[in-house]
C-alpha positions in Angstrom: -24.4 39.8 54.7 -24.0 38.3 51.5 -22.6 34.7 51.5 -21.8 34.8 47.9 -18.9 37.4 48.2 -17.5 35.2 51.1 -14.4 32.7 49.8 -15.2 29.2 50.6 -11.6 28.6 49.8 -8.3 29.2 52.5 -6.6 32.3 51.6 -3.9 31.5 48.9 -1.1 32.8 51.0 -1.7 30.1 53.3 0.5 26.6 53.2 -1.4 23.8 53.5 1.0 21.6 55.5 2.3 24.0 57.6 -1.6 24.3 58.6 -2.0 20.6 59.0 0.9 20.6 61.1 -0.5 23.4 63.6 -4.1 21.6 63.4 -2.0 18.2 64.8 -0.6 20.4 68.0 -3.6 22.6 68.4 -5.6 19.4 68.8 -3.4 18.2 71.5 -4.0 20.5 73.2 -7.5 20.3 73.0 -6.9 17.1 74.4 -5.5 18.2 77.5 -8.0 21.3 77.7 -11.1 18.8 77.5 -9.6 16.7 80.5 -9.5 19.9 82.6 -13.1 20.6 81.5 -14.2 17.8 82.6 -12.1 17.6 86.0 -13.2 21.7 86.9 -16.2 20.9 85.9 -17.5 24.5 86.5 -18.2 24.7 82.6 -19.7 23.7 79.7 -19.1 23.3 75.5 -21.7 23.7 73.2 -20.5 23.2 69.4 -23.3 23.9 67.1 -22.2 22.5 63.2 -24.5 24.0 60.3 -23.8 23.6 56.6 -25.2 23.1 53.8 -25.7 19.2 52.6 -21.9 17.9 51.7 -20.5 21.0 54.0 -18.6 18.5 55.9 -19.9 18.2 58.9 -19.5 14.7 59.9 -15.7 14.5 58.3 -15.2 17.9 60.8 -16.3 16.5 64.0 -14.9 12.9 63.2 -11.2 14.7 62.6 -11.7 17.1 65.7 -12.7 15.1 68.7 -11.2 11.8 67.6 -8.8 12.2 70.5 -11.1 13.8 73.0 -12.0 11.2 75.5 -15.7 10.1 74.8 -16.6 10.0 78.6 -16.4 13.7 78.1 -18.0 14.3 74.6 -21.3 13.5 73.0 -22.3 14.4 69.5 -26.2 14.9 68.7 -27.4 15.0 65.4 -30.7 16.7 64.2 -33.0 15.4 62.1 -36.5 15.8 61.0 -38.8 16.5 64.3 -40.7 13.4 65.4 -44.4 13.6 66.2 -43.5 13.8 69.9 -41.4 17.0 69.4 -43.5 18.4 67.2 -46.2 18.3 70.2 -44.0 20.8 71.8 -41.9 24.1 71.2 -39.7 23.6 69.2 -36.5 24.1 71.5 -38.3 21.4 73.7 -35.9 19.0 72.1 -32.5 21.2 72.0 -32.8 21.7 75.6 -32.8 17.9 77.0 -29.3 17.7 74.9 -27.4 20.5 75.9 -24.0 20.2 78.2 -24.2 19.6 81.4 -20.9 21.0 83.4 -18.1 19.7 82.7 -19.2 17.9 79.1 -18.6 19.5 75.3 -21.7 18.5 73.1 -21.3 18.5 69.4 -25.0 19.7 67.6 -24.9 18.0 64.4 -27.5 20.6 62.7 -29.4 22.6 65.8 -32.3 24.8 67.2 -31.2 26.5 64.1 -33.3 23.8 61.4 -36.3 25.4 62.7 -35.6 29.0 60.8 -34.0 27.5 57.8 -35.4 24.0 56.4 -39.0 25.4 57.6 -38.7 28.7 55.9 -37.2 27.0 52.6 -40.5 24.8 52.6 -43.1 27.6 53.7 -44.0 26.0 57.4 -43.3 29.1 58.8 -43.5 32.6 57.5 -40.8 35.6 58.3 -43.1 37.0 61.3 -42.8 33.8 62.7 -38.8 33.2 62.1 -38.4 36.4 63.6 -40.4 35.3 67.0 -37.9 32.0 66.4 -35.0 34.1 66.3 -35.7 35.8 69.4 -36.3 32.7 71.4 -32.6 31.4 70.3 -30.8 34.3 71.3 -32.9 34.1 74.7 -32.1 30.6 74.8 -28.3 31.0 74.2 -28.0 33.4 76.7 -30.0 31.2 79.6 -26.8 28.3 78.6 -24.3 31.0 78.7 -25.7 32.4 81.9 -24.9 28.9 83.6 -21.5 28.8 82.4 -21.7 26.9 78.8 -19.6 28.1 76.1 -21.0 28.2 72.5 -19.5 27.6 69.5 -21.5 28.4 66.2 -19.7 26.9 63.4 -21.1 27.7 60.1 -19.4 25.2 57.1 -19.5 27.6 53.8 -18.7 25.2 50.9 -19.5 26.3 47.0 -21.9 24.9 44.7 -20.0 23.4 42.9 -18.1 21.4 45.7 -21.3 20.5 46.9 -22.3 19.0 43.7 -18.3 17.0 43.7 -19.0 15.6 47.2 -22.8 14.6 46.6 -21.7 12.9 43.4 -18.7 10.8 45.2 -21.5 9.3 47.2 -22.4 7.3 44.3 -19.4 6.3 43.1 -17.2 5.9 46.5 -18.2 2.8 48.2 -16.9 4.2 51.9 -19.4 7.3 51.1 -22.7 5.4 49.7 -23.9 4.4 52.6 -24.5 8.8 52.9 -26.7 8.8 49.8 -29.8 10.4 49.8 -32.3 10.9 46.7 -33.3 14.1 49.2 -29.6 15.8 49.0 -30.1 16.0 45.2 -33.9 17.5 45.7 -32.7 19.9 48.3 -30.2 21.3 45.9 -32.6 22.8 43.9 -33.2 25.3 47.0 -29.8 26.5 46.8 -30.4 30.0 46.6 -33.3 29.7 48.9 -31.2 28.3 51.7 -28.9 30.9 50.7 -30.9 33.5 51.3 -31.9 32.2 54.9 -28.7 31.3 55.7 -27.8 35.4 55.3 -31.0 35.7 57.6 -29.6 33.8 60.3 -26.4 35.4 60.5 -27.8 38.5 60.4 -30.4 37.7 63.5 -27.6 35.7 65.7 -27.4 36.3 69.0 -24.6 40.2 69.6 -22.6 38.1 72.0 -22.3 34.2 70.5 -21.5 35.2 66.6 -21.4 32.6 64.1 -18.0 31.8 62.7 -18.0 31.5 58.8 -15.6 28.8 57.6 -14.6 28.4 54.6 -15.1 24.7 53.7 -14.2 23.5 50.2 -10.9 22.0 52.0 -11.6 20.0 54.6 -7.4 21.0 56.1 -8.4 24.7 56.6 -12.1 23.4 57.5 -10.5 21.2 60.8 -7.9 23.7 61.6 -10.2 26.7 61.4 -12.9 25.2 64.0 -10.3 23.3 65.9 -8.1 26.7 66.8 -11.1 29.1 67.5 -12.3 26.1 70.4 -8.6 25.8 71.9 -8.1 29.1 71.9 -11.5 30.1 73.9 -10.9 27.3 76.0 -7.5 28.5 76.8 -8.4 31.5 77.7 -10.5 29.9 80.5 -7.1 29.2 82.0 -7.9 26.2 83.6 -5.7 24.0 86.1 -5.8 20.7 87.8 -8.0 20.7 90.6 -6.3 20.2 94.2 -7.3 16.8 95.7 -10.5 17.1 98.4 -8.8 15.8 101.9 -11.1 13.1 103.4 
């Protein structure tokens, strides 16, 4: 798995308004698909989001499940571990925020942090990522076991549309407020976070596969993520459920 020889771009044959068309119905129907989710409720959504910094994933959960009604949705982001998570495993906190029947959960970054920034900074060395690795597949399969469906997204954007989109963070007042002196540090590991990015893929769990997305356009970004979820959920083939007689 190289990363490198993957576009980050749409394929050129593509039109770009005929996609954003499609993406306008395809999440209409998502609509619907989530209300039936939620009414069955005999399963569950997991959507895990990974990128690197400037990939897009806010802007790509913000433009998919605007419409999805938030008594059915919940979006968790990741960040560094606090000292009470760190006293435990370190799926201890995944596991309290995964779907519950019925629910789709958006993972803003995952369980997936703990083989990528911690490798980048040497907290963990490759026999231990490797343990890691195991456990994730494990856990995956204990969700999918009980009925959730995951979705592994990953966001593939360039360098240098990364560098574009961290720059418009000091210049774009709307975007400022995302500004980190970190981003701009964390850059320097490109090719580090490359490299354990290729590692990830390559360990994933046979039956829940990471989807690759090229995201230097945020059009094919949304439409990409959107139609793989509607699809899937589709196939569920899903109906109203008949009213329970008193």
């Amino acid at each position: 798995m190289r990363l490198d020889s993957i576009s980050t771009t749409a394929p050129k044959h593509i039109d770009k308004q005929k996609i954003k068309e499609k993406t306008k119905h395809i999440l209409k129907r998502l609509e619907g698909l989530q209300e039936l989710l939620y009414m069955n409720s005999k399963n569950a959504v997991l959507v895990v989001i990974q990128g690197m910094d400037a990939a897009g994933k806010d802007g790509a959960i913000k433009s998919i499940f605007t419409g999805i009604n938030p008594q059915g949705c919940n979006v968790i982001p990741f960040k560094q571990p606090t000292f009470e998570e760190l006293a435990h495993d370190f799926l201890w906190r995944i596991h309290m925020h995964t779907p519950p029947k019925g629910m789709i959960h958006i993972f803003n970054r995952s369980h997936y942090e703990d083989v990528l920034v911690t490798r980048v900074h040497g907290l963990i060395d490759d026999a231990q990522a490797q343990k890691r690795f195991r456990d994730i597949n494990n856990f995956e399969d204990l969700l999918s076991d009980n009925g959730t469906l995951i979705f592994k997204f990953y966001l593939h954007v360039s360098k240098q549309e990364q560098e574009k989109r961290l720059k418009e963070r000091l210049s774009n007042p709307a975007k400022e407020w995302k500004y980190s002196k970190s981003d701009f540090k964390e850059r320097k590991f490109w090719d580090k976070y490359t490299k354990v990015y290729e590692d990830m893929l390559k360990h994933c769990n046979d039956i829940h596969k990471w989807v690759i997305v090229p995201s230097d356009q945020n059009w094919y970004k949304e439409y990409t993520i959107a139609k793989a979820i509607t699809d899937k959920l589709e196939a569920l083939k899903m109906s109203y459920p008949k009213p329970v007689k008193a």
